[in-house]
Residue, then its C-alpha position, 0 to 999 in steps of 0.5 A: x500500500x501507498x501511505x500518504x505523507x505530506x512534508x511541508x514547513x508550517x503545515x502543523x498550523x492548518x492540520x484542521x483543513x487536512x481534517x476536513x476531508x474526512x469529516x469527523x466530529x470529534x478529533x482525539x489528540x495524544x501528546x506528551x508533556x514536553x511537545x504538549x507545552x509547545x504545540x497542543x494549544x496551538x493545534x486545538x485551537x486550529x481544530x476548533x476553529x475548523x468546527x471539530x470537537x476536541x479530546x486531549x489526553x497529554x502523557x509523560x515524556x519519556x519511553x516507559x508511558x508507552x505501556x499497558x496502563x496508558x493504553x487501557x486509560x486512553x481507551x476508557x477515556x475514549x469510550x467516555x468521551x463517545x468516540x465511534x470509527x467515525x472520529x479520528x485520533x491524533x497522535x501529536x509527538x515522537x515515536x513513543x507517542x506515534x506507536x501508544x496512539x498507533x495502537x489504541x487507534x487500531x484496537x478501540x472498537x476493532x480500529x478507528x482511523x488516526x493520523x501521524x503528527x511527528x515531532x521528532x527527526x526520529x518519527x519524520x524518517x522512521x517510527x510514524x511510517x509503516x503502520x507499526x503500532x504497540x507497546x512494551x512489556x516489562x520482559x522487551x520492547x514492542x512486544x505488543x501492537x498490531x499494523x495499523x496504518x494512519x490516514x496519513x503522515x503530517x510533518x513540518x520540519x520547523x518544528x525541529x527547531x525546538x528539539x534538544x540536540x541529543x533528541x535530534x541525533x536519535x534520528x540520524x542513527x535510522x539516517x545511518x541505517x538507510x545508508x548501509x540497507x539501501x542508499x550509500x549516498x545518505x552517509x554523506x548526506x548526514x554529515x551535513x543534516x543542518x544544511x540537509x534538513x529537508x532532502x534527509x527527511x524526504x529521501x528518509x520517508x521515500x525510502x522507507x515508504x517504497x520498501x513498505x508498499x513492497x512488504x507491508x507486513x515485514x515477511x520479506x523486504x521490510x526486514x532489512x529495516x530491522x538492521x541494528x534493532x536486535x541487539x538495539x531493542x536489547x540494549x534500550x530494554x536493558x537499560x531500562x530505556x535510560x538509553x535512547x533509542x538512537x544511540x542503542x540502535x547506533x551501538x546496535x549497527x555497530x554491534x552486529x555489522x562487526x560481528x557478522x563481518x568476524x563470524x564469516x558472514x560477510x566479506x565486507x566489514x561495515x563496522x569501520x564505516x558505521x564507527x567513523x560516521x556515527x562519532x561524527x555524528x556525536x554517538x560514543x559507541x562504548x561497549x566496555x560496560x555491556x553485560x553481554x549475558x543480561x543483553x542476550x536474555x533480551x534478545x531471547x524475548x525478541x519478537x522476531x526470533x522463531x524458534x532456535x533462530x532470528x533473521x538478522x541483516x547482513x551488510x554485502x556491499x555499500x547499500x546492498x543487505x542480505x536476510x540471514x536466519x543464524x541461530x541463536x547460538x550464532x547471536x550469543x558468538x555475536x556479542x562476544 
């Protein structure tokens, strides 16, 4: 399927005429508290002003609200407010909003429509395409969700603008990943992504956006997009999510590039190229204080393992990746 994705600068003031076309009447918005204080006054007052009723339901910022106790709420707080499949859900922030909202839109009454407000460079290039909605457990990340796919996707990339300089780096980890899976030339593009802004999230979304109409449930293609999130996920799950997403699927890269290379899956060794480029980038990359034996306990729960195996991405050529099911005594050699 073809996702509509609308990138314009300023487009967050008139999401009231994008809604039009659709015709709801009532408009549920989910934020969380860093983004609420900047931008949720402006939205509701655009939405009212187009003649919607609005919902608001503001969670703290931060990995661990996208849990099971903030989805049930949020769907008690719908079914209070009378919401039916007719209205429209909102979810206005980062990938922890995207994919909370994401969910509760495609499990509320069977599935009701919503749309991708992405505020974050992380959620613009990555988590608010592709319809992956969920939630995590205490046992991994993203162990519950469903494919839900948004209406569409809004993004105005002005309001990168307000973003803390370590937030905006987590989405230069998924930029990275681009280059490696599909398109070299990304790793020079990022090198400059003050000046590139723009054309990094438009390639970012075309990219993703082409492999996803090719494999929208990930049975095939859309797997190479999972390059560095196995032991990523493992390592964010780990830490309890003290380590942002960014900087664990950047070691995560890292991690299962060189380990691959020194298992003799590949002939080419991507790691010195991911090193280089992402401590440009700012990422530190350490790995001393691992506690390889906790991380692979994580990985053991990852929803993509079947059986004694996981697909994993193995990189063959600049921008050229292979799927590859090792066992998971081959991931235990990997973190060695």
């Amino acid at each position: 399927m073809e996702e509509r994705i609308i990138i314009e600068r300023g487009s967050l003031n008139r999401l009231g005429s994008y809604l039009k076309e659709y015709n709801p009447k009532k408009v549920g918005i989910v934020t969380d508290s860093n983004v609420g204080e900047l931008y949720l006054a402006g939205v509701v007052k655009d939405l009212e002003e187009n003649g919607f009723s609005v919902f608001t339901h503001v969670i703290e910022s931060g990995d661990l609200s996208k849990n099971i106790d903030n989805f049930n709420l949020i769907l008690c707080e719908l079914s209070k407010e009378g919401f039916t499949r007719k209205d429209i859900l909102i979810a206005l922030g980062g990938g922890v909003t995207g994919d909370l909202t994401g969910f509760v839109a495609g499990c509320f009454m069977r599935g009701i429509p919503y749309v991708q407000v992405p505020t974050t460079l992380l959620s613009m290039v990555d988590s608010s395409i592709g319809g992956k909605t969920g939630i995590n457990l205490k046992t991994g990340k993203n162990l519950a969700g469903l494919f839900h796919f948004p209406l569409f996707t809004l993004m105005d990339p002005s309001v990168l603008k307000t973003l803390p300089e370590n937030t905006y780096r987590e989405g230069l980890s998924e930029v990275v990943k681009y280059g490696i899976i599909k398109e070299h030339e990304m790793l020079k593009l990022v090198k400059d992504y003050k000046e590139k802004e723009d054309e990094i999230i438009k390639r970012s979304a075309s990219i993703k956006t082409l492999i996803v109409s090719r494999d929208a449930f990930e049975k095939d293609e859309r797997m190479l997009l999972n390059f560095g999130h196995t032991v990523g996920h493992a390592l964010e799950a780990l830490s309890g999510y003290s380590i942002s997403h960014g900087d664990s699927v950047a070691l995560g890269m890292v991690i299962e590039a060189e380990g691959l290379y020194n298992l003799g899956f590949t002939d080419y060794n991507a790691g010195p190229l991911l090193r280089d480029t992402l401590r440009t980038l700012g990422f530190s990359l350490k790995t001393d204080t691992l506690d390889k034996k906790s991380l692979y306990k994580f990985i053991e729960s990852d929803k993509k393992r079947a059986g004694d195996g996981i697909t994993l991405i193995v990189p063959q050529s600049p921008g050229v990746c292979r799927l590859e099911k090792v066992t998971m005594d081959t991931v235990k050699k990997l973190l060695v």
